[in-house]
Structure formats: structure tokens, C-alpha cells
N, C-alpha and C positions, 0 to 999 in steps of 0.2 A: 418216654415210656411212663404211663399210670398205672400203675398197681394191674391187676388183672383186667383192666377195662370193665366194660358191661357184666362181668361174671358171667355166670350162668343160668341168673332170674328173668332172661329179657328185660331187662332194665332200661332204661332211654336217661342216662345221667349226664343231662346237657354241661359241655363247658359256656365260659362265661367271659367275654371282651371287656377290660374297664379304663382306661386310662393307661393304656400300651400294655396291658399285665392281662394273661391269659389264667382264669382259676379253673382247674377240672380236678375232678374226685372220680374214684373207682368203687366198684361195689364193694372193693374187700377193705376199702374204708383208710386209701392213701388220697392225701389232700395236694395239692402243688399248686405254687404261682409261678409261672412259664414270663419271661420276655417277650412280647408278644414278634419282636424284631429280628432277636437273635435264636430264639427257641432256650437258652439258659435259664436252669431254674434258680428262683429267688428266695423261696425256700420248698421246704418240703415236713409234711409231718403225717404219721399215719395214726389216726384217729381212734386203730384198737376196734370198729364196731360196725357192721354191715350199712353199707350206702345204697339208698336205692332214690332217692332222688335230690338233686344237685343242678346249679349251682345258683341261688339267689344271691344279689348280693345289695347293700344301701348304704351309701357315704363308706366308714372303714369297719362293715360286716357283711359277714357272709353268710348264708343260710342255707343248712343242707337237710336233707330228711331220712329217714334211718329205716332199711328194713324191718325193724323191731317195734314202729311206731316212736321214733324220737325224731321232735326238732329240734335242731341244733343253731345256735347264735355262735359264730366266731369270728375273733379280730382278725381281720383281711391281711395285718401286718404281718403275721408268722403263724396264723391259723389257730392260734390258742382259743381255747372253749370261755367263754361269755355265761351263758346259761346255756339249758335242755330241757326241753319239757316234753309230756308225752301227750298219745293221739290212740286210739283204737284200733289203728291199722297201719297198714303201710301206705308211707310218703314217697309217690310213685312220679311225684315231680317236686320242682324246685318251689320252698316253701318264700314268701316272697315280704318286706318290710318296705313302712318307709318314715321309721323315725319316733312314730306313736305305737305302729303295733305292728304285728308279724302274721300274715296268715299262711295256714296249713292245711290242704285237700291228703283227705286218705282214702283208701282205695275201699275202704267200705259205706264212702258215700257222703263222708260228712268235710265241710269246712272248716275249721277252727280259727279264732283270732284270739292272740297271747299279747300280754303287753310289752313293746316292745325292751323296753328298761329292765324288767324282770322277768320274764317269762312266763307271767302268773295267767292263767288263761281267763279269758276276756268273755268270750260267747263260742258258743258252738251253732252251724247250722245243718240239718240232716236233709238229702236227698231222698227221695226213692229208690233203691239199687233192684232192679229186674233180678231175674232169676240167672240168666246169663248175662255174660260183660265182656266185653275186650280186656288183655292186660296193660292194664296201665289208666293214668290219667291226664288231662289238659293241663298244661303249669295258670293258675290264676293270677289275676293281672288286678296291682291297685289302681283303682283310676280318682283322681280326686279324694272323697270322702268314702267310695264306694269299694267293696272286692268284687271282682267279677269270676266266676267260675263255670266251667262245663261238666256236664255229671251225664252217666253214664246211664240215665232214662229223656237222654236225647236235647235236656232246654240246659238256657244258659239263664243266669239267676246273679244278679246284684243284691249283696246286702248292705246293710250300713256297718261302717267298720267302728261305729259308738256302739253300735246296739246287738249287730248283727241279725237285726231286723231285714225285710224282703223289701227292695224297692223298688227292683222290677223284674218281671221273668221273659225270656222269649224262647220260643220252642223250636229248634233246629230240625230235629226229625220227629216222625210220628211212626211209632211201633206198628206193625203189621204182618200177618200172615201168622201158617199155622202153629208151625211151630216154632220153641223158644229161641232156635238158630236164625230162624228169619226175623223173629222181634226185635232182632239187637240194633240199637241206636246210638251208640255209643260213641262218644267225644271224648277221643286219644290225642289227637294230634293238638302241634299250640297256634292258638290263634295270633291274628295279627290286627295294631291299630293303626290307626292313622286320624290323625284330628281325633274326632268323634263319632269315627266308624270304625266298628269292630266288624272280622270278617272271617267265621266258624264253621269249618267242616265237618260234617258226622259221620259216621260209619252207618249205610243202610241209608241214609237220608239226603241232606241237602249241604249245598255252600251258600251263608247265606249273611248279608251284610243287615250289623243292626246299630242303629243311633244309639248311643251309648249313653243322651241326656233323658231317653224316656224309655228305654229298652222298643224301639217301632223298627220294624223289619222295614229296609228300604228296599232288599230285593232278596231273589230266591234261587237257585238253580240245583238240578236235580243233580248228586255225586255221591258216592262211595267212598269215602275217603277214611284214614287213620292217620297221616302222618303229620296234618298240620297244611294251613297256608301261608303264604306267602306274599308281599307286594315291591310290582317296580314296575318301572316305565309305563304306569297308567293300568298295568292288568295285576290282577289276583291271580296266583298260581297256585293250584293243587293235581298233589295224583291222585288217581282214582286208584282202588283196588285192583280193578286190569291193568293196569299200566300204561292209560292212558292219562297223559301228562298237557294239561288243559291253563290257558292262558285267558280268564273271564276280566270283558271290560270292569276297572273297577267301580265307573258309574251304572252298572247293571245293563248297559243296551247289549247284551252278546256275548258271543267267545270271538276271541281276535285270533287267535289258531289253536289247533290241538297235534297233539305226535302222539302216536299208536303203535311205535315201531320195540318198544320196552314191553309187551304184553305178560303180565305177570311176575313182575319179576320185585315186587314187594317196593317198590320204591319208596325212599326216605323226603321228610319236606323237602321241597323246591328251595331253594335258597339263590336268589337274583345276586351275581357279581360283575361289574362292569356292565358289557354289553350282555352278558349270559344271563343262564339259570343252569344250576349244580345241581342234579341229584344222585344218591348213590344206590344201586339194587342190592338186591339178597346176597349175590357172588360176589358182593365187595368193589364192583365196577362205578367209576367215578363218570357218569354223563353230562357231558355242556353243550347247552342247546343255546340257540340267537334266542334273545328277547323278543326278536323282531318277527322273524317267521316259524321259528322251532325247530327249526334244524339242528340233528345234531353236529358239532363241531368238533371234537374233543373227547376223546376216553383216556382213563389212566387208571388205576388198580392201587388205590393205597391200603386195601388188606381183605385181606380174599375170606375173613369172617363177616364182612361187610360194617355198615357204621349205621345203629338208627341213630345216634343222636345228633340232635339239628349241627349243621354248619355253622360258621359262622363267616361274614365275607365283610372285611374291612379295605378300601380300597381297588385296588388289583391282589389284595392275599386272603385266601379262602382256605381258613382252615378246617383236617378233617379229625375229629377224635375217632380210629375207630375201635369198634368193639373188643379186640383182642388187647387195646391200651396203647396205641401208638397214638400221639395227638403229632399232628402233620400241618405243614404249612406251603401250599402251593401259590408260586406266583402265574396268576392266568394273563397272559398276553396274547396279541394275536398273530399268529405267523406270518413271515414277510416272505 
């Protein structure tokens, strides 16, 4: 059990796999490192101050974001506070380090980088924020020299983590139609890398893979998406907002299968384990489909408030945080 889970902000406060130790945080601001083995916790400490996004984490720190606009630096050992520093909004995903400096997305558009050692803040970069948004944000990803982020006027945007200068932008969706509900372009879910492809879904827009040494679109394909994708067995996985759950070659020639049989039903990222792919709906219903053809295989219910926050799938154990605070650990096998 975590503290109240997701609360009651729509929060998406991912837990975090690191070297057999599972770290997850609750919106009401209880912290725990879990056995990733036995499910035993290692310790536990409650932080006193509202979580809305969680859990980064680099060598022995952890990095979490605060509905109040605070980021948090803590020692991964028993969770004690490092530094805090503050942001203009809320930290709607997990703020992320690696060693020189710490960056932090808030939900009114801006990037920040702190220095990692002190907290002392470094640069700030500001987005466009439209008139409407989805709630929440992309967790941003260091890559090299660079932070990469998704903002909720549709492009994905590399700065320099010296300067936080722009070094390259690529545009995921493109705003359209009349009104401010149909303009929404927004990039909620978290992207996925591989090498030196990055591979980002928008809400209203596209799935769309981009070189990550020049920000150049290698391909495009048209999707509705909030929850994030995913990669395994050669294809990119995302849902679409109908609930259709789409398996796109990762070299761009195609879709290798799609399933339609979930129609609406709010689906959380895809998450590839073994031979499957996990996702879980609105009712808290747990789906495994073949990587191979899309079939479903498999249902199970670990909590009927349902779970956005991503999976995570180590081996044959896929664990599920869901929303009401139960973090779970399933062994998926295949029936004889």
C-alpha cells in the first residue's frame, strides 16, 4: 500500500525499477522503497507535502515534483531531503538528473534546469501553453548534453542543459479546427528511446519517430493518443483515444496489427512484457495481448479505480501501481 495513490488530482505519479528496489510516491506525499522480489518495504517516510509528480531517480537520488511547484532532490537510501527548489507550477511528471543538473517540466509550460549539487537554478525555457491542455505532462528525458521535452502546443524541443539554449525543435501535431477543444495538441503521455530514436504521441495529432542527433522526423503516422508509447519486438505500441490499441513497425513501413475490441475504454500506456503487451482501462481491467498478432490473452482486475501510471515489466513480473495505492506484482506466464 502507498499512501492514497493517485489522490484525487488525476495525477499519473509513475513508480520507478532500479537495481531490484521498486521507489513509488503518493499524491499525499508518502515515499517507499518496495523489494522489488518480495514486495517488503525497505523503508518508508512520508514527505509532509503534496506529490504530483514522481519518481526520477540518478546514482543514489531520487527526484520528485510537488503539487505546490517544488522539486525535490532525495537520498534514494531512506528518502531524506538533499535540497528543494521551486518552479511556477505544478510538476506533473517526474523531474529527471544526471549528475550535473536536474530538470523540471511544469504544467504552465516551462522547463527548468537546477544545478544538480545545489539546487540553485540554472536556466529556464518557456513554451507556448494554448488556451486549452490536457492534464498533465510528458516526463523529459536527458539525452547526452541535451533535455528533451514535450509541451502541450504539440512539438518536442531539445535545449542545452549548459545554457538551456534551443537546439532543436520538432513538431508532433499541428493545431486545427474551430474550436479551442478541437485545437488541442497536447503531449501527455511518455515517450520512448531506443539508440537515437525518439518515438512521441500527441493527443489530436500523430505518432511520430525523430532522430534525436538533429531533431529530423524519420516517420509519421496519424493517432490520438495521451498515454505514451511504447517498444518491443520490432513494433511501437500506442493507444489511441478510441481504444484502439495499434502495433506501428518501428522502421515506419506500416502497422503490423491493431485490436479494436477495448473501444473507449481510456487505456493506459502499452507496456511490452515477455511475449505480451499490458494495458490497463478506466474499470481498472488489466489486458494482455500476443505481441505477435494482438490477441487478447489474458484479463485480471488489480483495482477497479483503475491505474494511469505506467507499468513497469521486468522479466516475466509486471508490476501494476494502481490509483487507489496498491502497487502489485504479477507473474505473467503462459498457460499449459
Amino acid at each position: 500500500s502507498v499512501g492514497d495513490g493517485q489522490g484525487d488530482g488525476l495525477y499519473r505519479i509513475n513508480p520507478l525499477l532500479d537495481k531490484g528496489v521498486i521507489y513509488a510516491a503518493s499524491a499525499d506525499g508518502e515515499l517507499l522503497a518496495v523489494n522489488a522480489d518480495t514486495g517488503r518495504k525497505q523503508w518508508q517516510t512520508d514527505l509532509e507535502l503534496p506529490i504530483s509528480g514522481g519518481v526520477g531517480k540518478y546514482e543514489d537520488s531520487l527526484f520528485l515534483g510537488g503539487a505546490d511547484g517544488l522539486v525535490l532532490r532525495l537520498n534514494a537510501e531512506d528518502g531524506s531531503e538533499v535540497w528543494r527548489a521551486t518552479v511556477s507550477g505544478e510538476v506533473l511528471a517526474a523531474p529527471q538528473g544526471n549528475g550535473r543538473v536536474v530538470i523540471a517540466q511544469s504544467y504552465d509550460g516551462k522547463l527548468t534546469g537546477f544545478d544538480f549539487e545545489t539546487g540553485e537554478k540554472l536556466w529556464s525555457y518557456t513554451s507556448d501553453v494554448p488556451v486549452l491542455t490536457l492534464r498533465g505532462t510528458s516526463t523529459p528525458m536527458l539525452i547526452g548534453d541535451v533535455a528533451v521535452a514535450a509541451f502541450a502546443d504539440g512539438k518536442v524541443v531539445a535545449v542545452s542543459t549548459e545554457s538551456g539554449n534551443v537546439v532543436w525543435e520538432a513538431r508532433v501535431a499541428v493545431s486545427q479546427g474551430r474550436s479551442e477543444i478541437e485545437r488541442i495538441v497536447d503531449i501527455d503521455g511518455t515517450m520512448a528511446l531506443q539508440g537515437s530514436e525518439l518515438f512521441v504521441a500527441a493527443y489530436q495529432g500523430r505518432i511520430v519517430a525523430i532522430d534525436t542527433r538533429a531533431g529530423r522526423k524519420l516517420w509519421q503516422r496519424n493517432v490520438s493518443a495521451v498515454s505514451g508509447v511504447a517498444l518491443g519486438f520490432g513494433n511501437v505500441y500506442v493507444a489511441d483515444e478510441d481504444g484502439t490499441l495499434s502495433a506501428f513497425l518501428r522502421n515506419g513501413q506500416g502497422i503490423r496489427w491493431q485490436n479494436i475490441e477495448l473501444g473507449y475504454r481510456e487505456l493506459s500506456r502499452p507496456t511490452p512484457i515477455s511475449s505480451y503487451v499490458a494495458v490497463v482501462d478506466f474499470a481498472g481491467y488489466l489486458h494482455l495481448f500476443s505481441q505477435v498478432d494482438g490477441q487478447i490473452v489474458g484479463r485480471e482486475r488489480p483495482d477497479s479505480d483503475g491505474a494511469r501510471a505506467d507499468m513497469i515489466a521486468n522479466g516475466n513480473t509486471l508490476y501494476v501501481y494502481g490509483n487507489s495505492g496498491d502497487l502489485i506484482a504479477y507473474d505473467i506466464r503462459v498457460k499449459e
